[in-house]
N, C-alpha and C positions, 0 to 999 in steps of 0.2 A: 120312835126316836129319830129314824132317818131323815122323815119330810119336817120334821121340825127343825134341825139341826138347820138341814139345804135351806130352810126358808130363813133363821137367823143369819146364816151367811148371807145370805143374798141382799140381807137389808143394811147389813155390814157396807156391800160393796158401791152403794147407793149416795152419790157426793151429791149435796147442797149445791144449790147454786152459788149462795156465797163463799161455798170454798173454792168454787170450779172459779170465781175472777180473783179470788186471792193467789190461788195456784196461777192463775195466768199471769199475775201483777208481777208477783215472784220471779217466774220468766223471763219475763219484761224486764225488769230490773235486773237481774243478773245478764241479760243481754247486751243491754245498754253500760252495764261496767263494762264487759269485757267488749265491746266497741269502744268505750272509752278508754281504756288499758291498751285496746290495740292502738287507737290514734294517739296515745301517747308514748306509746313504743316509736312505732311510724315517725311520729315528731322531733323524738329524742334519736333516733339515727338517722333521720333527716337532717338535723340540724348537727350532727357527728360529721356524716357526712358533706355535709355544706363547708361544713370546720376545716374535715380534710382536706378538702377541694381549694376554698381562700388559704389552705395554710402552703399548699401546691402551686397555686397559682401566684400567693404573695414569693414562693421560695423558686418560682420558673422568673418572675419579673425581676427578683433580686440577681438571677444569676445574667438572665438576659441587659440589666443596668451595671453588673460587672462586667458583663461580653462587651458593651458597650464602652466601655470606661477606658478598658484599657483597649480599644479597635486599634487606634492610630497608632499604638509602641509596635503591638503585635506586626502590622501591613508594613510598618517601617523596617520591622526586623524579617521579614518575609520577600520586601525589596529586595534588601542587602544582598540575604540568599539568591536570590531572583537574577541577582547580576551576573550567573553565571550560564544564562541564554546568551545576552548582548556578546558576553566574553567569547565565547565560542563563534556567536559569528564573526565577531572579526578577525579568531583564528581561520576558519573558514575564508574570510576574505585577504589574508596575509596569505594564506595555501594558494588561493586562485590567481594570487601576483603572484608567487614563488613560482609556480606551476608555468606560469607565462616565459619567469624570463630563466627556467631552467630548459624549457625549451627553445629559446635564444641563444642559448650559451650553448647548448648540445649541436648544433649549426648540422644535423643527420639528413636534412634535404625535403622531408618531409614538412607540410606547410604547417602555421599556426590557425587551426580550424575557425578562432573567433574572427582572423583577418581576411576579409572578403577579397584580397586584391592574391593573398598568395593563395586561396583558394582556387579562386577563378586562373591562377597562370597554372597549379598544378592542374588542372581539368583540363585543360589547353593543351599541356603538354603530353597528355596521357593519350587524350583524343587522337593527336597527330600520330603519336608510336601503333604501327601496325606489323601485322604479319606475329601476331605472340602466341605464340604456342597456350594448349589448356593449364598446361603447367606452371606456364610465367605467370596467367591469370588470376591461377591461384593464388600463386606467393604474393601479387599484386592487393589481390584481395584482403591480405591481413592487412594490410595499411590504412584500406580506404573503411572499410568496416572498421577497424577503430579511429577512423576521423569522425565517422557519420556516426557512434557510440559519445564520443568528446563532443557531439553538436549538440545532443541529447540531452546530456547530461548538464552540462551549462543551461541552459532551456528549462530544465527540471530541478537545477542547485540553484539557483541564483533567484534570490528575492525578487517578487514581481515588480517590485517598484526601482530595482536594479538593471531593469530591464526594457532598457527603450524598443518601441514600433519598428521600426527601422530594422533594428538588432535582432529582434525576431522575424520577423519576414527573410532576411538574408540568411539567418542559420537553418532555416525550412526549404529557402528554396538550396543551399548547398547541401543539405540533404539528399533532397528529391533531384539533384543535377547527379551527384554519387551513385545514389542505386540506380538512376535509370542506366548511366554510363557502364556501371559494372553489369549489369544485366545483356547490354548490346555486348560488350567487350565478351561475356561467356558465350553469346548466341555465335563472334566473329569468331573465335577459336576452336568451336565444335565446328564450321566450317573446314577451317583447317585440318581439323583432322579427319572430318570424313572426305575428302581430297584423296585421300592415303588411305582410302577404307580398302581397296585392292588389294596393296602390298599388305597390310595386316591381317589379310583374312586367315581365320582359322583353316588347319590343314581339312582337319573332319569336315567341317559341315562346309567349309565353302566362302561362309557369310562371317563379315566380320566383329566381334566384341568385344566393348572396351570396357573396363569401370576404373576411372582416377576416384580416391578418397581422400578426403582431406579434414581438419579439425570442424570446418564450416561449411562446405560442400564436400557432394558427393556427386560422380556423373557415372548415368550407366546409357549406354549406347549404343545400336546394333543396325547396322546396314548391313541390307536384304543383297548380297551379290548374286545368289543362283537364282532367286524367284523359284524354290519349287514350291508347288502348291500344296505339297502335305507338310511343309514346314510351316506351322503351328504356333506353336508354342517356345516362345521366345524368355528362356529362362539365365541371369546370368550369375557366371562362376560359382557354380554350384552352392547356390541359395535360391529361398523358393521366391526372391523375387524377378517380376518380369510381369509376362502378357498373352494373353490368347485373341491372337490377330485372323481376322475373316479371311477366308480366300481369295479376296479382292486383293487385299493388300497384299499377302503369301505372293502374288504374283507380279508386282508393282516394284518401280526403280526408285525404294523409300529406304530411309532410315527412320528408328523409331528410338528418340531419346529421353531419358528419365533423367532431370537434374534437381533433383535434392538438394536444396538452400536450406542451409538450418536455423533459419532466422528467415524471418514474415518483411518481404520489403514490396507486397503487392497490397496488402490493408495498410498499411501503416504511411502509402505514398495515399490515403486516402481516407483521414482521419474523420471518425465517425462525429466526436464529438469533443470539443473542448473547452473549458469555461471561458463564458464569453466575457470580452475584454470590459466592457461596463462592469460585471460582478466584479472582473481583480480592480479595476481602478476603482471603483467606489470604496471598497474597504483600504485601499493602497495610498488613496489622493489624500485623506488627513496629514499620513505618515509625510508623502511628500511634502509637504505645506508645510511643517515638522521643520524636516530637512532645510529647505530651501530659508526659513528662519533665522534656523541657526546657523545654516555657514553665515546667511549677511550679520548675525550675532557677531561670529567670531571672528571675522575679515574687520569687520569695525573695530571691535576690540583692541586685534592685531594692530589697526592701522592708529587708532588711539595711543595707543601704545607706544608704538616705535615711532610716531611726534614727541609724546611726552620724554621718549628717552634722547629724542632729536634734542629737542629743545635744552633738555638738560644737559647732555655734551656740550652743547653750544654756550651756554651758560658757564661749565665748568670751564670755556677755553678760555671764553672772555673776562673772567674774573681771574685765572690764572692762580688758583687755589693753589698753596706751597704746601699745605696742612698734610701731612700723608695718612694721620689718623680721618679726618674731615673726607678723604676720597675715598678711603676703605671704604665708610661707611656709607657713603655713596652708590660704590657698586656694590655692597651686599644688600641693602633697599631695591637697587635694579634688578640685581640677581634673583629675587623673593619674590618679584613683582612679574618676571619672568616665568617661575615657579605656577606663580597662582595662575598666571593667564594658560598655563599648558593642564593644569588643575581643571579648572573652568571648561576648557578646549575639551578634555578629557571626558569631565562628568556628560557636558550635551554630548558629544557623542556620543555616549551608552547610553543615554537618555531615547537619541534616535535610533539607534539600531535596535532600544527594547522596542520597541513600539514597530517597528518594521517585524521584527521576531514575531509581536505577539500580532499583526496581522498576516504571517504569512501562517504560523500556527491555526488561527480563526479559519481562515483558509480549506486548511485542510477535515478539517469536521463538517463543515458546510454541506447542508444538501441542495441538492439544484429542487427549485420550484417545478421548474420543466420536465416533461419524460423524452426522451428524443425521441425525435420523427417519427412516425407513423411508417413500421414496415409492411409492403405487401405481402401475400403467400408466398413462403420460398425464400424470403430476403434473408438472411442473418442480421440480425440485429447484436454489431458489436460489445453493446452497452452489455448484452445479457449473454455471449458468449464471450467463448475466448478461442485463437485458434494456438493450434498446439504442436509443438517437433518441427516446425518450417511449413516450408511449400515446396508440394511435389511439382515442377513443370510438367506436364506432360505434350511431347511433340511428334506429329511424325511431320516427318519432313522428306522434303525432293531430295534423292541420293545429288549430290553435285558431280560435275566431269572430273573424271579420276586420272591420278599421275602418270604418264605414260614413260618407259625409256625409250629414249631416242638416240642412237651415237650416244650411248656413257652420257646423258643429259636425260634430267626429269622434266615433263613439259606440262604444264597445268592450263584449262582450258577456262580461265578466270571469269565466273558470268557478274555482268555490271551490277544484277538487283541485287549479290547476294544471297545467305540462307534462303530458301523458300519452303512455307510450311504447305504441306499434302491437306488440299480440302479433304477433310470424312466429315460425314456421307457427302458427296460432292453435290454442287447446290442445281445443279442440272441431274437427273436420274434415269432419263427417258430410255439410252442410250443402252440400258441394263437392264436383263431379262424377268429377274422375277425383283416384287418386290423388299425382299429380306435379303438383299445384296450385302446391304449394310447395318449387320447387327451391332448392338452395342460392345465395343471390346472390353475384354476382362482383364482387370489389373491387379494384382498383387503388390503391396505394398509392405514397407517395415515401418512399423513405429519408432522412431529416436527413441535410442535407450536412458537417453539422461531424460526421459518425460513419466510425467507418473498420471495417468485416466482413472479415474475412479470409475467411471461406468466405461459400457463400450464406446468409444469415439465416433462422433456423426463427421459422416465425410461431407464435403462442403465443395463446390467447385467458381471459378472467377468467370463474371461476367462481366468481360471487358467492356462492354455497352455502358451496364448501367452502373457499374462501377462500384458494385458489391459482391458478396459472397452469396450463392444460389444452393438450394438443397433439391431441387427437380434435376431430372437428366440423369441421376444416378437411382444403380439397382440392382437387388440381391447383394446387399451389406453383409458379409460376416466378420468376425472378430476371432482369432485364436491370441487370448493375451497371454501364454505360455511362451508360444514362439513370435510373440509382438507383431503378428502378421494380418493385416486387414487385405479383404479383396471383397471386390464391387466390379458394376459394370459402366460404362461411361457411355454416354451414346455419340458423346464430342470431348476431343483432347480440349488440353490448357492447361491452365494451374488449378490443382489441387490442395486442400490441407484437411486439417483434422481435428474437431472446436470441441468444445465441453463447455458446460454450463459453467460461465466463470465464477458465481457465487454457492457449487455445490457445496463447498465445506463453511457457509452460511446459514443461519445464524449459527455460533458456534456453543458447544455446549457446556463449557467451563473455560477456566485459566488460572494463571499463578504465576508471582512474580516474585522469585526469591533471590538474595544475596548468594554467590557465591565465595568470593572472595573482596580485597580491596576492588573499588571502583570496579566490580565486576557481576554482574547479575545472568539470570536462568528464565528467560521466559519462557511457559509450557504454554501452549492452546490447545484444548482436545473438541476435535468437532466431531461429527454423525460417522466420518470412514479413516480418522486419522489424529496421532498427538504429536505435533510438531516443537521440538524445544530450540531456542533460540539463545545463544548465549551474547551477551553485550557487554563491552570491553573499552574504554578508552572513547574513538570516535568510530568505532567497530562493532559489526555482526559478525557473525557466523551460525549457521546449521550448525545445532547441535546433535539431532536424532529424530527419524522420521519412524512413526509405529504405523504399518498395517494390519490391522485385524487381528493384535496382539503380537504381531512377528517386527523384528523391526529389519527396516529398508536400509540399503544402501543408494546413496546419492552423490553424485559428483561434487555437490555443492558440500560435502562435508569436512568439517574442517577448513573450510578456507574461509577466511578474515573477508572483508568487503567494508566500502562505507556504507551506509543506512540505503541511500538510492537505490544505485547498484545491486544490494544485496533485495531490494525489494522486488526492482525489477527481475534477477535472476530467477527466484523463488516463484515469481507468477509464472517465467517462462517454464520453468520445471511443473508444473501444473496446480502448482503449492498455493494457492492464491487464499490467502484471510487480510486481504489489504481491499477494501470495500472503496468507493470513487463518491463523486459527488451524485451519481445515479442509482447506486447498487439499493438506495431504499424503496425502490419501485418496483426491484424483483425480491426482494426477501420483508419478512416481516421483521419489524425491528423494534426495541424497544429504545425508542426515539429519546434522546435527553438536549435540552437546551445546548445548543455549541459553548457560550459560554465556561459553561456550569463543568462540561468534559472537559474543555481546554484547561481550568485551573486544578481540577482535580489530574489532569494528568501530570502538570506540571509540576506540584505538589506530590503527588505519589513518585514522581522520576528525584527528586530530591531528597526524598526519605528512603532510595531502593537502596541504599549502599549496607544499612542497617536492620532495615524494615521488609518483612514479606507483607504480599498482598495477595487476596483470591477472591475467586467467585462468591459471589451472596446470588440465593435465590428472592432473597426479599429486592433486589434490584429494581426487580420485577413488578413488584407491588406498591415501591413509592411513584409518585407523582413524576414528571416529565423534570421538573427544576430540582428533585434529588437526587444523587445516587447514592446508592449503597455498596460495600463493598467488605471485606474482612481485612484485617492488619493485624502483626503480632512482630515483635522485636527477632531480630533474628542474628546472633550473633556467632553461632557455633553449630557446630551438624547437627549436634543433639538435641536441639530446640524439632526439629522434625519430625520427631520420633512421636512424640503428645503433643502435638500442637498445641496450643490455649488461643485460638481466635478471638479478637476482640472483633466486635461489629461498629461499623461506623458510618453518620451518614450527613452527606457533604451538600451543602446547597451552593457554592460558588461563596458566599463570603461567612456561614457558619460551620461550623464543624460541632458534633457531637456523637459520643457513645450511647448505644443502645443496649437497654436494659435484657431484651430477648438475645433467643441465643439463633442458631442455626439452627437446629432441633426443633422450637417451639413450634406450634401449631397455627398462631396467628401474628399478623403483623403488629406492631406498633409503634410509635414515634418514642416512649416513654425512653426517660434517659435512665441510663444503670446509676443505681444507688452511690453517692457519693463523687457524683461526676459533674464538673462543668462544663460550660459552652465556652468555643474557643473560637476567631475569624478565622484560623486558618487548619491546615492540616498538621502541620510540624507542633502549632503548642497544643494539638489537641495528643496527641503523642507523647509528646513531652512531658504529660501529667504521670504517665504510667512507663516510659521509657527511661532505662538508664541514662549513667551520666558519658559511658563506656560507646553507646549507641548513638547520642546527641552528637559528641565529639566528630565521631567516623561519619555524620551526617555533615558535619558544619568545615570538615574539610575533603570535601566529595569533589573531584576532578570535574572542571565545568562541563568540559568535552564527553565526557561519560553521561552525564546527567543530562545533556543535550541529546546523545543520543538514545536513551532511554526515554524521552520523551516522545521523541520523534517517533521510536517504535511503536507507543504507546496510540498517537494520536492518529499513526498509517492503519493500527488495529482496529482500531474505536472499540476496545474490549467492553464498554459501561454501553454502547447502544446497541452492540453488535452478537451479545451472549443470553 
């Protein structure tokens, strides 16, 4: 039964050929359906797809022929707003006449720093007065330091096309006439008093030491009376600043002076670099042409004018019109006609000061094409430093012939050349037995406390030669930033100071720009060692709060008001520096955006700050050079803070639109959020989703506030610089 069984099977399992092509045809055909099923699936969400796509692309053109339609109401009403740049500068320029002839009227003796004639007689008169004690010098000094502060700042306010050749060249060289002058006047007074270095000597040691201190300077001073040779170490009024002097000098008819300037007036007689006068007047000279237009516009006018009103007096004499109704109406046509032409007069001028505004704006976003000069080994290159706390002088100098009594008379032994500084190492050596006579002296220095170093501070010393700042000659740097005390060795006196990398808190790692109150906003920047809040007010900054490393800092600068300048200037001096130049993008990497494109989004974001916060977006980063991107959310009350709702937004210079991603999301994309359209500007792209409560406190936003809010905005470049 078995092998027959196995053999039936077997025969069982034995397929025909024409079943084995039937079974394959089968195959076949069921293959070829479901190929067919698939290209028909394929075709049918191809063509879904294609649906969506035309229904997307019909409904992106539909919106982009609505952006378009109404462009010109929008730009119009965007103007309007707009008009409160021009306004501002001409309260800015109503300030700079006020300012003029409130010091006219104040008649206090001190010159008008723009007038070159009472410049030049006060310089004159200063020169001649002699024999001033360090003390007069000083008080002297607040004056001239804020003449040479007022030249600056004119120089730095004043629109460049406001600004004639001439005008500049004269407020530089009265600069540079000031510091040299006050610099000579400190070095004649330190004579004077080392004259009298005898009578003042200390009882102990013999040898006499001074330190005057003052808001701006500081001097410390010590002539050698006894020469002994184991006095060493020259340290004064019990502070560890001072010097460890060789035995050469221990033995020597020297004094050795520390004069501490708190303020840098030996780089700054020696400007690295400044934009060159083609870059301002190329963008400057339309605006002129502008100008120059319209006054002959309005002189014509005027002089049209007041014919046609000639004429018509003349008229009214010689017909001798009795009518009293007929003259009324006469001079209320004159009076109307009056109206319009001051109307007219009016509008060009805002028309020019916008266009001066918006190139002096352009201005400041601008990157220079150029890298400055080519330093050699050792140079400083100011562009990529900064120096810091002043300049230390360091001198030793020839003791001078001392006061002597004679018969109840002091008799001083007056030499013709004046101060003279003590060659070290002297440039002849022969004379001197071994050769390590002259080792390098050790200086102990303070850091100014109003200064903040993020890393330790490189010392830097003046090469009056070549007319820069050198990091050779100096050796064995240390830093104690507890007791702010730096000490090095120097192998030659001079001027000292103490630089940092001026772009260290570059690029920065976020920011935030929120409403505080009316007309009053909170700028936060957080970079890599520090969060700086910045509060703006009116035509006003102030330090709001400096974080270190989680602890927060006190600073001089806190709480006190400034105009935008000023307050910027301050803040770099304090070491605070996120104000980037036209060079800084050669030392930091940046995420570069068209100047235009920054310039209107900033201008636009400082108009909406009174209602609207704004923050960092990391997608900034990922659109294209002609967009930016950024966060916005209505901010009207504290408690908006607490849950944010960020909207994302992103600005090409004449579109605006919301984005569909969030912050969160994973990938970028341009896609707009559901139910949203395209706007030309930033206010009605806001406008869709902003109250009527926010609109309002937007549309009557203080010009001057909103001026400076921009201002801060454009010194930051928070969209190229984060």
């Amino acid at each position: 039964m078995g092998p027959k069984a196995k053999k039936s099977g077997s025969k069982k399992k034995k397929v025909t050929k024409a079943e084995r092509l039937k079974l394959l045809q089968e195959e076949e055909e069921r293959r070829l359906k479901e190929e067919e099923e698939a290209r028909l699936k394929y075709e049918k969400e191809e063509m879904e797809r294609l649906e969506i796509q035309r229904i997307e692309k019909e409904k992106w053109h539909q919106l982009e022929a609505k952006d378009l339609e109404r462009r010109n109401e929008e730009l119009e009403e965007l103007y309007l707003l707009e008009r409160c740049f021009p306004e501002a500068e001409k309260l800015k320029q109503e300030t700079r006449l006020l300012s003029q002839w409130k010091h006219y009227i104040q008649c206090d003796g001190s010159p008008d720093p723009s007038v070159a004639q009472e410049m030049n007689t006060f310089i004159s008169l200063w020169k001649e007065k002699t024999n001033e004690t360090f003390e007069e010098v000083i008080e002297k000094s607040k004056v001239v330091l804020n003449l040479i502060e007022k030249l600056k700042f004119i120089l730095l306010e004043t629109p460049p096309c406001d600004l004639q050749d001439k005008n500049i060249i004269q407020y530089q060289e009265s600069i540079l006439q000031l510091q040299e002058l006050l610099h000579l006047k400190f070095s004649v007074a330190t004579e004077i008093l080392l004259r009298q270095a005898s009578t003042l000597a200390d009882l102990d040691s013999g040898n006499m030491e001074k330190v005057i201190k003052d808001e701006n300077v500081t001097l410390y001073v010590w002539a050698n009376l006894k020469k002994n040779p184991r006095h060493r170490s020259v340290r004064f009024s019990e502070t560890q600043i001072g010097f460890e002097i060789p035995r050469i000098l221990a033995t020597s008819d020297i004094a050795v002076r520390l004069l501490h300037t708190h303020y840098d007036h030996v780089s700054a007689l020696h400007p690295v670099s400044t934009p060159s006068k083609e870059h301002t007047s190329a963008v400057t000279e339309l605006v002129k042409d502008d100008v120059k237009n319209v006054e002959k516009a309005i002189s014509k006018e005027v002089e049209e004018e007041s014919k046609q009103q000639e004429r018509g007096s003349h008229l009214i004499q010689e017909e001798k019109i009795k009518v009293e109704e007929e003259q009324g109406d006469i001079e209320v046509k004159m009076s109307s006609a009056e109206e319009e032409s001051e109307a007219i007069k009016y509008e060009r001028e805002m028309k020019v000061l916008s266009e001066i505004v918006s190139a002096a704006q352009l201005l400041l976003v601008e990157n220079s094409s150029e890298k400055p000069d080519f330093f050699e080994d050792n140079v400083v290159d100011l562009c990529q430093f900064t120096t810091l706390g002043g300049v230390y002088h360091l001198d030793i100098l020839e003791l001078p012939p001392q006061c002597k009594p004679v018969m109840g008379w002091m008799i001083v032994e007056i030499l013709k050349e004046g101060l003279q500084k003590y060659t070290y190492p002297p440039e002849t050596t022969e004379d001197f037995e071994t050769e390590n006579a002259f080792p390098p002296i050790e200086v102990t220095l303070e850091v100014h406390e109003n200064v903040i170093f993020f890393e330790d501070p490189v010392v830097v010393r003046w090469d009056a030669e070549g007319k820069h700042w050198r990091t050779d000659g100096i050796s064995n740097v240390s830093y104690k930033p507890k007791e702010r005390l730096v000490t090095f060795s120097l192998d030659t006196f001079g001027p000292v100071t103490l630089i940092q990398d001026a772009h260290i808190n570059m690029p920065y790692q976020s920011w935030e720009l929120r409403p505080l109150d009316v007309n009053k906003v909170l700028l936060t920047v957080t970079t890599v060692f520090t969060e700086i809040q910045i509060q703006i007010k009116e035509n006003l900054c102030m330090l709001s709060s400096i974080k270190l490393k989680d602890k927060k800092h006190i600073s001089i600068l806190e709480g006190t008001w400034m105009t935008p300048i000023p307050f910027i200037i301050a803040l770099k001096e304090a070491g605070l520096n996120i104000f980037p130049t036209r060079h800084s993008h050669f030392y930091v990497v940046i995420n570069n955006k068209v100047p235009l494109v920054e310039v209107k989004a900033y201008r636009q974001m400082a108009l909406l700050s009174s209602a609207f916060a704004f923050g960092w977006s990391k997608w900034n980063l990922l659109c294209n050079s002609t967009k930016v991107v950024f966060k916005v959310r209505e901010h009207l009350t504290e408690e908006c803070t607490e849950n944010p709702n960020w909207a994302l937004l992103m600005f090409s210079g004449d579109r605006a639109q919301r984005l569909k991603i969030k912050e969160e999301s994973e990938a970028f994309s341009e896609a707009l959020k559901e139910e949203t359209e395209f706007h030309s500007t930033l206010y009605h792209m806001v406008k869709d989703f902003a109250s009527e409560e926010a609109m309002e406190k937007v549309r009557s936003s203080n010009c001057q506030f909103v001026n400076s809010v921009c201002h801060m905005l454009l010194s930051t470049r928070l969209l190229s610089y984060s």
